[in-house]
C-alpha positions as CSV (number, residue, x, y, z in Angstrom):
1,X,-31.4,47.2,15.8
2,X,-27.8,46.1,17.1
3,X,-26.2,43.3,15.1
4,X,-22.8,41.7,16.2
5,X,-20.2,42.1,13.6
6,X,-18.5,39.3,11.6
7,X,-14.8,39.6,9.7
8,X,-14.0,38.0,6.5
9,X,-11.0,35.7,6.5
10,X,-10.0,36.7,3.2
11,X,-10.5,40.5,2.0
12,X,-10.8,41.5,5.7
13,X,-14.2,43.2,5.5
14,X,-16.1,43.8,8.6
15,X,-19.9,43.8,8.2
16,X,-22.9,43.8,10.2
17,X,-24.3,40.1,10.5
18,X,-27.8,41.1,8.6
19,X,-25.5,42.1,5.8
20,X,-23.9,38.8,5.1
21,X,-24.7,37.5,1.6
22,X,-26.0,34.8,-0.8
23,X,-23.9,33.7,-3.2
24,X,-26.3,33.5,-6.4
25,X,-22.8,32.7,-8.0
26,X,-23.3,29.5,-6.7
27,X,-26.6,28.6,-7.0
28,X,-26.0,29.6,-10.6
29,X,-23.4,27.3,-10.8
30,X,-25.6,24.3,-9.9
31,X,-28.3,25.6,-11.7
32,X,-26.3,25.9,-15.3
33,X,-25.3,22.4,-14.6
34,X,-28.0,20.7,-14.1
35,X,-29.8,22.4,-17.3
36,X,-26.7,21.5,-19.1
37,X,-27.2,17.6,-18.3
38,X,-31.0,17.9,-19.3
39,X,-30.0,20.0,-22.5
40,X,-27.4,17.9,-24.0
41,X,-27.8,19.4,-27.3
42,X,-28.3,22.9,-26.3
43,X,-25.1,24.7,-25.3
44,X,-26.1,27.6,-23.8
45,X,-26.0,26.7,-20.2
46,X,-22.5,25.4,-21.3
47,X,-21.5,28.0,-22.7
48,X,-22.9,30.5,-19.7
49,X,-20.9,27.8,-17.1
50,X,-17.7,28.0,-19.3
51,X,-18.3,31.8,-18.0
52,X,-17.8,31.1,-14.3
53,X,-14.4,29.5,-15.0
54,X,-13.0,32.3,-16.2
55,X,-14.6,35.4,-14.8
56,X,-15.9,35.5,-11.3
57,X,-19.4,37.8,-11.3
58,X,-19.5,38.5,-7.5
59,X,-23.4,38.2,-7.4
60,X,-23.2,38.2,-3.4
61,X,-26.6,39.6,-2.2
62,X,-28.1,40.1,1.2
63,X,-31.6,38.4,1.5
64,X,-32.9,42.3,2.5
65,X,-31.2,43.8,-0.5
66,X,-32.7,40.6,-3.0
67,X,-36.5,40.9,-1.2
68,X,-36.5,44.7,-1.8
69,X,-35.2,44.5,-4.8
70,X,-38.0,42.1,-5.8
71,X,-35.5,39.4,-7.4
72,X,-37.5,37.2,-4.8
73,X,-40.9,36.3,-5.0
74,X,-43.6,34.4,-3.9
75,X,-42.6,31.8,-1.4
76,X,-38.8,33.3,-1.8
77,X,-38.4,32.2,-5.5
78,X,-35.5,33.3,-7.4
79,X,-35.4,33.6,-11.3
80,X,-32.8,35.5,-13.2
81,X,-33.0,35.8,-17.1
82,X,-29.9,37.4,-18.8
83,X,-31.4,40.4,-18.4
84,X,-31.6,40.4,-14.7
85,X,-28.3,39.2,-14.3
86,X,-26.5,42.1,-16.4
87,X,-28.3,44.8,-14.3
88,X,-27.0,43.0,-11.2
89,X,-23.7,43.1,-12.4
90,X,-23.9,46.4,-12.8
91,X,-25.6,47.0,-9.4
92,X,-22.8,45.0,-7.9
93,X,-19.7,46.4,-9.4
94,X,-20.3,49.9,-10.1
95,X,-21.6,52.7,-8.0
96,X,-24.8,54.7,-8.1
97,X,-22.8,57.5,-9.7
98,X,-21.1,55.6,-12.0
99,X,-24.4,54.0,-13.0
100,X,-25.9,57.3,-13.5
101,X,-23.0,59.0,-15.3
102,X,-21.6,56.1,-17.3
103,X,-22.6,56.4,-20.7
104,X,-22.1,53.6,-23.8
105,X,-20.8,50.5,-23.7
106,X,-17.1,50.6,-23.9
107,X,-17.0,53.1,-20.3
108,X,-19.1,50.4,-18.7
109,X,-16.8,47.4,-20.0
110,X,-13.6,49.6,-18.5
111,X,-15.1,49.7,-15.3
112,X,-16.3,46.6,-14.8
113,X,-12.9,45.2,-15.8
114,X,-10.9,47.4,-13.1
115,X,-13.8,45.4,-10.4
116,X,-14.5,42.5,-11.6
117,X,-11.7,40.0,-10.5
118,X,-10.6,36.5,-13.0
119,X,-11.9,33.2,-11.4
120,X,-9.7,30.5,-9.3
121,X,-5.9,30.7,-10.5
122,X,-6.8,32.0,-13.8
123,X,-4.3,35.0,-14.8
124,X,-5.0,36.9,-17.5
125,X,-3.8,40.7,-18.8
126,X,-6.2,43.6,-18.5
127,X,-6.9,43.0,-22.1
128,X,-7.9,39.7,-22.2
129,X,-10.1,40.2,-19.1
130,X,-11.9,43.0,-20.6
131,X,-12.3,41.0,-23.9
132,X,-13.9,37.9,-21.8
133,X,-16.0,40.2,-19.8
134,X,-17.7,42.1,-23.1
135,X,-18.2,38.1,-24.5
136,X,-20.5,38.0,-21.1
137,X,-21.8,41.2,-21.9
138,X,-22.9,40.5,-25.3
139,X,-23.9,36.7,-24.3
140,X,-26.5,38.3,-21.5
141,X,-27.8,41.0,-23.9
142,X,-28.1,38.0,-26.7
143,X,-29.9,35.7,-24.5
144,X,-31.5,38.6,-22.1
145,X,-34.8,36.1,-22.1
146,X,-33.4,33.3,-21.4
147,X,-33.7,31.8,-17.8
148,X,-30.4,31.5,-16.1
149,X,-31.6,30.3,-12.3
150,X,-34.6,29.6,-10.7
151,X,-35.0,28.3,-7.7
152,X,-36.7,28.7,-4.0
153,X,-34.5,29.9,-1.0
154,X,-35.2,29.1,2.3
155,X,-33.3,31.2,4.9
156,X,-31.9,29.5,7.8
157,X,-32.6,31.7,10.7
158,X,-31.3,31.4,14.0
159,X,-31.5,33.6,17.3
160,X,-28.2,35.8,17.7
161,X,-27.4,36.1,21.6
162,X,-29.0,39.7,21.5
163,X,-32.5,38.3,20.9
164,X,-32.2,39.1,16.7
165,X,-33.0,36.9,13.9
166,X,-29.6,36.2,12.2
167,X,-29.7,34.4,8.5
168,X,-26.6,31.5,8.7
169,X,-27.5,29.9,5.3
170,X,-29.8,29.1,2.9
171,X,-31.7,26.4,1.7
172,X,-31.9,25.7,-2.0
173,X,-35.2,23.9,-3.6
174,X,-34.5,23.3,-7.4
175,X,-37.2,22.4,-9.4
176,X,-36.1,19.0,-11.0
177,X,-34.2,18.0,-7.4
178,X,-37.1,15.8,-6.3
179,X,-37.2,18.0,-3.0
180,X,-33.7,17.7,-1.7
181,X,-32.0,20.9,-1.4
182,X,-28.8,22.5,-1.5
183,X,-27.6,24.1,2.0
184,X,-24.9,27.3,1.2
185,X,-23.4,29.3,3.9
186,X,-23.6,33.3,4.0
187,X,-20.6,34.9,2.3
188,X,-18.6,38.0,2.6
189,X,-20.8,40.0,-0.2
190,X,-17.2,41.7,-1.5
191,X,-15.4,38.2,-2.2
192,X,-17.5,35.7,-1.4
193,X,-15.8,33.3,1.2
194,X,-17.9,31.6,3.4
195,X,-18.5,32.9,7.1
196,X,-18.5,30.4,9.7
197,X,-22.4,28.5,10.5
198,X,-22.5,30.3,14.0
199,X,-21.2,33.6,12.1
200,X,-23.6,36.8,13.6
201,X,-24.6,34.6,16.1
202,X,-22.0,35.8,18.7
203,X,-19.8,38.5,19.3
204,X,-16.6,38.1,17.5
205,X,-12.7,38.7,18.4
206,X,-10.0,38.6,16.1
207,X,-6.5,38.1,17.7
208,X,-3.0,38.4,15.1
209,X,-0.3,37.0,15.5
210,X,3.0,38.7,15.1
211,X,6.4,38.1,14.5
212,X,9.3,37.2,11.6
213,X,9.5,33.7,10.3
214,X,10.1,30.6,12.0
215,X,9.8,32.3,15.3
216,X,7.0,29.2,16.0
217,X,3.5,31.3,15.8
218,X,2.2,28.8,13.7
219,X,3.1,25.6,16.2
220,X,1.8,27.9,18.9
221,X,-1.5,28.4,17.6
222,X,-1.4,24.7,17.3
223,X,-0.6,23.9,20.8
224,X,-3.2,26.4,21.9
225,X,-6.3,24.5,19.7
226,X,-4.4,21.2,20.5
227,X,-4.7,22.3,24.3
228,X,-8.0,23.7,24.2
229,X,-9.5,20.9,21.7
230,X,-7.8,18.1,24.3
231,X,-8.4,15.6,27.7
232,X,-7.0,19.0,29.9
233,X,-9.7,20.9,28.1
234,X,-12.5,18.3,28.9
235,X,-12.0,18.7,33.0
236,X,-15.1,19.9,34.0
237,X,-12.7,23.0,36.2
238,X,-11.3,24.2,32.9
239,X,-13.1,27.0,31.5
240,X,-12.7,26.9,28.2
241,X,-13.4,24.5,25.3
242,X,-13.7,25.0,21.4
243,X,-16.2,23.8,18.9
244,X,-15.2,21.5,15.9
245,X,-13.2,23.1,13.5
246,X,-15.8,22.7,10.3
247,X,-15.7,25.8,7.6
248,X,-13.1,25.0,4.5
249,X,-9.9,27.1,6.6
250,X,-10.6,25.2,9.7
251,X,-10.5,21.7,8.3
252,X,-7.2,22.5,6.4
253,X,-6.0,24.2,9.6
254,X,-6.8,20.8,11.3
255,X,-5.4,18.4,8.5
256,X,-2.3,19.7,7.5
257,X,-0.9,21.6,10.8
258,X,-2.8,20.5,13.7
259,X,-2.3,17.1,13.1
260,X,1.5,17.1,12.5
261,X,1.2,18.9,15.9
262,X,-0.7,16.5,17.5
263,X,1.8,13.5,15.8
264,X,4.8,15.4,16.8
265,X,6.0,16.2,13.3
266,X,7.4,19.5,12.1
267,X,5.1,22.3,10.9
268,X,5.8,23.6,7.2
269,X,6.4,26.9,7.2
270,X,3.3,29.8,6.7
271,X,3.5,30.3,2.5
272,X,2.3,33.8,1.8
273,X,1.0,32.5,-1.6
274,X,-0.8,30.3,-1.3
275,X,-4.4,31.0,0.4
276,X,-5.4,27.7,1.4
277,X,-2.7,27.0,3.6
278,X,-2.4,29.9,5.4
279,X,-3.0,29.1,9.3
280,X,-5.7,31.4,9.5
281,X,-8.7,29.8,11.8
282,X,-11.9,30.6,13.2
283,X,-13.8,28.7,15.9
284,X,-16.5,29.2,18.6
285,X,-15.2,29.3,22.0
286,X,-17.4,28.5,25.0
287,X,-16.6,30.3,28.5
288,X,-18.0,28.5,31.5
289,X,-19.2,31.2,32.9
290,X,-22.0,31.2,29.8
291,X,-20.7,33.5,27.4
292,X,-19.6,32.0,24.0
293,X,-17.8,34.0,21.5
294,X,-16.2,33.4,17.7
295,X,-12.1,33.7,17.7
296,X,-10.6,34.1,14.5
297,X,-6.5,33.9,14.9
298,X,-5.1,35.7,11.9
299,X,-1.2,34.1,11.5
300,X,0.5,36.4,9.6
301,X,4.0,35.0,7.4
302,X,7.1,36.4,8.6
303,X,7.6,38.1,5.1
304,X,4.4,40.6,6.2
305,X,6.5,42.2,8.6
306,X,9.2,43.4,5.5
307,X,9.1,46.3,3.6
308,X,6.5,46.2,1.2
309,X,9.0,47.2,-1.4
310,X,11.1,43.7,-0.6
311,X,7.9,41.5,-1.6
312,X,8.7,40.2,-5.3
313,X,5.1,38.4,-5.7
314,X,2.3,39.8,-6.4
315,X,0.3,37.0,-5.0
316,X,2.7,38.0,-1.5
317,X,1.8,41.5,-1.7
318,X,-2.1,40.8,-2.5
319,X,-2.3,38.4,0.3
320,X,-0.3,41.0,2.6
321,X,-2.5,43.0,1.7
322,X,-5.7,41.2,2.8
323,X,-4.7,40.1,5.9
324,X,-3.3,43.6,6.8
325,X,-7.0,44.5,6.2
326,X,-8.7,42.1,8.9
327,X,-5.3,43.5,11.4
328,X,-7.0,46.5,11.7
329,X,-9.7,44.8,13.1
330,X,-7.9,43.0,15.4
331,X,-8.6,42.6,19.5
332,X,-5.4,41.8,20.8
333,X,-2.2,41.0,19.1
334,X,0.4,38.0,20.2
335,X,4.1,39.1,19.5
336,X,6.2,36.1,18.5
337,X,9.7,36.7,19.6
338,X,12.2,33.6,19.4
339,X,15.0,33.4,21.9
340,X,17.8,33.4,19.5
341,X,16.6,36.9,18.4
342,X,17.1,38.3,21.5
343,X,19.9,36.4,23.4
344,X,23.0,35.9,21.6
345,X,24.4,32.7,23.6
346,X,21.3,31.5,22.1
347,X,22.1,33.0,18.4
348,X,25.4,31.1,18.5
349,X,24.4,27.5,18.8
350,X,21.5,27.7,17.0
351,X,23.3,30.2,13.7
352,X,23.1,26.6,11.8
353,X,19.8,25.1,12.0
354,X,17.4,25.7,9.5
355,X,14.5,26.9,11.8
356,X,16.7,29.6,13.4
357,X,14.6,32.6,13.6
358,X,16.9,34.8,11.2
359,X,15.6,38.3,11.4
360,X,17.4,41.2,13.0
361,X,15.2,41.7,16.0
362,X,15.6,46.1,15.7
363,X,14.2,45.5,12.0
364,X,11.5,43.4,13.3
365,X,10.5,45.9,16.2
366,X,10.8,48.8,13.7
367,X,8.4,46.9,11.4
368,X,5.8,45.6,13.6
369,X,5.7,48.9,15.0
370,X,5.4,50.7,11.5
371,X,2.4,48.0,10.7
372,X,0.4,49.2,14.0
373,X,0.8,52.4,13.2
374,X,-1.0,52.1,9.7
375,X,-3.8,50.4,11.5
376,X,-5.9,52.9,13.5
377,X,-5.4,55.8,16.1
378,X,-6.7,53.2,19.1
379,X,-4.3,50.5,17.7
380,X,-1.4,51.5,20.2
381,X,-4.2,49.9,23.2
382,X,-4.7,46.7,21.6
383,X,-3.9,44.3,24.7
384,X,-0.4,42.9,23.8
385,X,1.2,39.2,24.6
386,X,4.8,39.6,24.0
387,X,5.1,35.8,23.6
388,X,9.0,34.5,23.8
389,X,8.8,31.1,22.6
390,X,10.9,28.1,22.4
391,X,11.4,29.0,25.8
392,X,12.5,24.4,26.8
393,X,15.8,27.1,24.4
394,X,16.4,29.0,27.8
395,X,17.9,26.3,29.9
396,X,19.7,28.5,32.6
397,X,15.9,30.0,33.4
398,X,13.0,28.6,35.0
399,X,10.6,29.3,32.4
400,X,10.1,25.8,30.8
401,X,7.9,23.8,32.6
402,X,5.7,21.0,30.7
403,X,4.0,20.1,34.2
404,X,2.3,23.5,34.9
405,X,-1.4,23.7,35.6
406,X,-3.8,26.3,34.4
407,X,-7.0,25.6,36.5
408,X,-5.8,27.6,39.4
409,X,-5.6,30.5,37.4
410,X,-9.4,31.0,36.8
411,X,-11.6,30.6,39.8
412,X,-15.6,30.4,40.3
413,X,-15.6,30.6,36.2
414,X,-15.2,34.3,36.0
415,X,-12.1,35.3,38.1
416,X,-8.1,35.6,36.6
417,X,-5.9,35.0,39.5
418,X,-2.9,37.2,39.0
419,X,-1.0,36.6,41.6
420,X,0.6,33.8,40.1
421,X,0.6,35.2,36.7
422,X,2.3,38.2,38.3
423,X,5.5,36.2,39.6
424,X,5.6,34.8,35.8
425,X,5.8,37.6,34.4
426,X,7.8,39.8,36.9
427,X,10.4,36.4,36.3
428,X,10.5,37.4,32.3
429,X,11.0,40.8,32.6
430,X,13.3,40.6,34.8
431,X,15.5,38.4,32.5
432,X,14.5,40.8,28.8
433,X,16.7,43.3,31.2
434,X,19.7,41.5,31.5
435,X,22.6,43.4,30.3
436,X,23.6,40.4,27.4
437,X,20.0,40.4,26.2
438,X,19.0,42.3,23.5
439,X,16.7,45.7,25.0
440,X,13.8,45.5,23.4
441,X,11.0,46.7,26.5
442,X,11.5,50.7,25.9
443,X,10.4,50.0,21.9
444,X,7.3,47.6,23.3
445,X,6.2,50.5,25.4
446,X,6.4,52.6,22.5
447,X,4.6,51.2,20.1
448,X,2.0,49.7,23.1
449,X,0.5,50.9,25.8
450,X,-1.5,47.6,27.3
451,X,1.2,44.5,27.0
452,X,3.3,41.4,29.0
453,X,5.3,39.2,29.3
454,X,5.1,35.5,28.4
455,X,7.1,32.5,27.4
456,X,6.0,29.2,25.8
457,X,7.1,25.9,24.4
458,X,5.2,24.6,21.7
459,X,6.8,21.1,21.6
460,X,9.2,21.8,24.4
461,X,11.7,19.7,22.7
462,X,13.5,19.9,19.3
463,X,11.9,19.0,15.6
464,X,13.5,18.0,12.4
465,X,12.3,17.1,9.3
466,X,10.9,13.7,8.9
467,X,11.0,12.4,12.7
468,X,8.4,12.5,15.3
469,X,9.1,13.7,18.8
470,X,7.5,13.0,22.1
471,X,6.1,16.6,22.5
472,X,5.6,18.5,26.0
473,X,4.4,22.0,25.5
474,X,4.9,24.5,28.3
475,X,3.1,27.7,28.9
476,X,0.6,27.3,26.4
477,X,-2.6,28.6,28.0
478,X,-1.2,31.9,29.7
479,X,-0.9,34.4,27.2
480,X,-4.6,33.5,25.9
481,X,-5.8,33.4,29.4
482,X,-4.5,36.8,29.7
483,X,-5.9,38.4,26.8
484,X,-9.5,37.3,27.1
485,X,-9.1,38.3,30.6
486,X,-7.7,42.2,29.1
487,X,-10.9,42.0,26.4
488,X,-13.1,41.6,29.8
489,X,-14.5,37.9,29.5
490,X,-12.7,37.5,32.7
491,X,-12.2,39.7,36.0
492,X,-8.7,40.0,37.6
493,X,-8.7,38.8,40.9
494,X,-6.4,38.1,43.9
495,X,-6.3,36.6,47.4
496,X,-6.3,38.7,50.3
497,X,-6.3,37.6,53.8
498,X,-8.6,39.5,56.4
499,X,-9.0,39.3,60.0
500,X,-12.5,38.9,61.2
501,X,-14.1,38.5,64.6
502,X,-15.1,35.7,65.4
503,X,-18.1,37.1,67.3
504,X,-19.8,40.7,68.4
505,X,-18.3,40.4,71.7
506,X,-15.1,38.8,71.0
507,X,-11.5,39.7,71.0
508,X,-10.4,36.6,69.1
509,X,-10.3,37.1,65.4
510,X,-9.9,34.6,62.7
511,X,-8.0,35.3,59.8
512,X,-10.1,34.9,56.4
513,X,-9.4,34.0,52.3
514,X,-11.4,36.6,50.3
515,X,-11.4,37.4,46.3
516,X,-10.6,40.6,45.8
517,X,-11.8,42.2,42.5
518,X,-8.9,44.2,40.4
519,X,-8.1,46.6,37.8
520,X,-7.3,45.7,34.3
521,X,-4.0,48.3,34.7
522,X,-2.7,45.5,36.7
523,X,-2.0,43.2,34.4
524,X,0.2,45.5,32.0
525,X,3.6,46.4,32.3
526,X,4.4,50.0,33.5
């Protein structure tokens, strides 16, 4: 049976939809601490909670891998003594061989120290860890009887867009609840983040976002969600519109950027270190034309796109790291370039603000093309927006225009005009080749074989720190119109004009509109 695939936000890992997992970490969790209240003077559910603070067990289990396993019985109830949940952290963290070759307890304790990972922010040295992990050990084997969880799981099952039976969540019924239940989302079974509710239902594309710092990828994939999310999205001629923005990502996407966006404020930049602010979003997008997919945008920091050995951190390099792994899943990439990178008339006024986009553009190029060359063999056809933004920056150019429309871009819900799009693009390209710009289109074509051109204006005007500006975006919906138009959710289309008679026996002819279907090649640069 054919499952869409869904990508975790965090570690990158790309798994068939009947493989997502329940997180029995979780309904441990709640389990321990409810026993713990009704126990007061028995501290072993404590003591098994104080655990999970420390030490993160990684229990994520499919609902097929827990039935067959027969951890779930009648009428899908789960209960895990000590015993049970020792074996499963050996079932989870080491492989069959290792399982069958691994003998005594201090080889197992090494090996579940190099996979198990600490909990939250909680650092501690290889030691230490492998000194909490044997108290767990030992705890589990002490109290092997005892009964750690138990409780009923109902399985939220919903129809994927294939006709398959997808599980979103789960239900939990706890004994002493008084029949309310706990509702938990399907997790990535290697760390454990949530997947989105509609997760497996629908096909999924995940689009990155390129580029050094504070070249404005970040306030551009505001403007697009404030754009798509807004009145101009609502017209019932537009043809797309996105769903509320509701996993733990999303809302923090929402509250701390979107909403500066929407106010007119300034955008902090993208911190590498810091996982929860990270603008990395996923949302389910609805086509007009009836198909409805997931988009995750994957906004990589500036500092991603330096050598790895210039990364101090090792919370930079493991968050690098991560979000290098969901690139290689990418659809389509969108190459940030800011105008002062490329144009040095540009460069010179703006060598003293402090959102200058600073990075030597060869470096950038030589980077970004290293990066897509560690991804896959097929990477070099990943449909490419080369995106050059604060384009309200290029005042001697026609680019900026906060009035543009968009709906005359997509006609009869399934069609991509490009004859429009064409003259837009034809315009950009035609000032990247001006001899006082920086040459950048012979290293595009060599490091991708399916990209264009595009400008936008994510406020259209200028920001600073602590005001509020009356924003006009320009441009916003191109590039994205483009790409899910290269990923085939649209055709490319233009007008052509026909004679035809205006009768069997007549000489006089009339001359006719018609849609004419196109190629994909003609919406990539030669």
């Amino acid at each position: 049976m054919t499952y869409h695939h869904v990508n975790c936000t965090k570690c990158g890992r790309k798994i068939r939809a009947v493989d997502m997992a329940i997180d029995l970490d979780e309904l441990i969790r709640i389990y321990l601490k409810r026993e713990k209240e009704k126990n007061k003077e028995n501290n072993i559910y404590e003591t098994m909670l104080d655990f999970f603070f420390n030490i993160r067990f990684g229990l994520y289990f499919s609902f097929n891998y827990l039935k067959c396993g027969k951890y779930l019985g009648e009428e899908n109830e789960v209960i895990l003594s000590g015993y049970n949940i020792r074996h499963l952290l050996c079932q989870k963290h080491l492989t069959k061989e290792e399982r069958e070759k691994t003998e005594g307890k201090e080889e197992i304790l090494d090996l579940l120290t190099e996979t198990m990972d600490t909990a939250g922010d909680v650092e501690v040295d290889w030691q230490k860890k492998r000194k909490e992990i044997e108290k767990i050990l030992d705890f589990l084997s002490e109290n092997e009887d005892v009964i750690f969880l138990k409780c009923r799981i109902e399985p939220r099952s919903e129809k994927d867009d294939m006709g398959n039976s997808v599980i979103t969540g789960i239900n939990a019924a706890f004994a002493h609840r008084n029949g309310n239940k706990d509702g938990l989302l399907m997790v990535c079974p290697d760390c454990g983040t949530a997947f989105l509710a509609d997760a497996g239902k629908y096909h999924e594309e995940v689009i990155l976002l390129m580029g050094s710092a504070r070249v404005g990828k970040t306030a551009y994939l505001a403007a697009l969600i404030d754009y798509l999310n807004g009145d101009n999205a609502k017209k019932s001629i537009f043809p797309l519109q996105i769903g509320p923005l509701t996993d733990k990502r999303g809302l923090y996407f929402q509250e701390n950027i979107l909403h500066a966006y929407q106010k007119g404020e300034k955008i902090h930049k993208t911190n590498s270190s810091n996982e929860e602010i990270v603008p990395l979003v996923s949302f389910l997008l609805r086509i007009r034309n009836g198909k409805r997919i997931i988009m995750t945008f994957v906004d990589m920091p500036g500092e991603a796109y330096v050598p790895e050995k210039e990364q101090n951190q090792k919370e930079e390099s493991e968050f690098i790291a991560n979000k290098r792994r969901i690139s290689k899943n990418a659809s389509a990439y969108i190459f940030c370039i800011a105008p002062e990178q490329i144009d040095p008339s540009i460069k010179e006024k703006e060598k003293n603000k402090p959102d200058s986009a600073t990075a030597d553009i060869e470096k950038v190029l030589r980077n970004i093309g290293n990066t897509v060359k560690n991804m896959k063999k097929e990477a070099v056809y990943i449909p490419t927006a080369a995106v050059i933004t604060k384009n309200d920056k290029l005042k001697d150019y026609d680019f900026y225009d906060p009035e543009e429309e968009y709906e005359d871009l997509i006609r009869e819900e399934k069609y991509f005009m490009i004859d429009r799009y064409r003259k837009i693009t034809d315009e950009i390209r035609e000032y990247l080749c001006a001899p006082h710009v920086a040459p950048i289109e012979e290293k595009l074509k060599f490091m991708f074989e399916h990209y264009n051109y595009f400008t936008v204006a994510a406020y259209g005007t200028s920001i600073e720190e602590g005001r509020k500006c009356s924003k006009m975006p320009s441009g916003i919906m191109l590039p994205f119109l483009w790409i899910l138009t290269m990923l085939g959710y649209f055709t490319p289309a233009q007008l052509e004009y026909v004679r035809e008679k205006k009768g069997i026996f007549s000489r006089k002819y009339d001359v006719v509109e018609r849609l004419a279907e196109q190629e994909k090649d003609v919406l990539v640069q030669k």
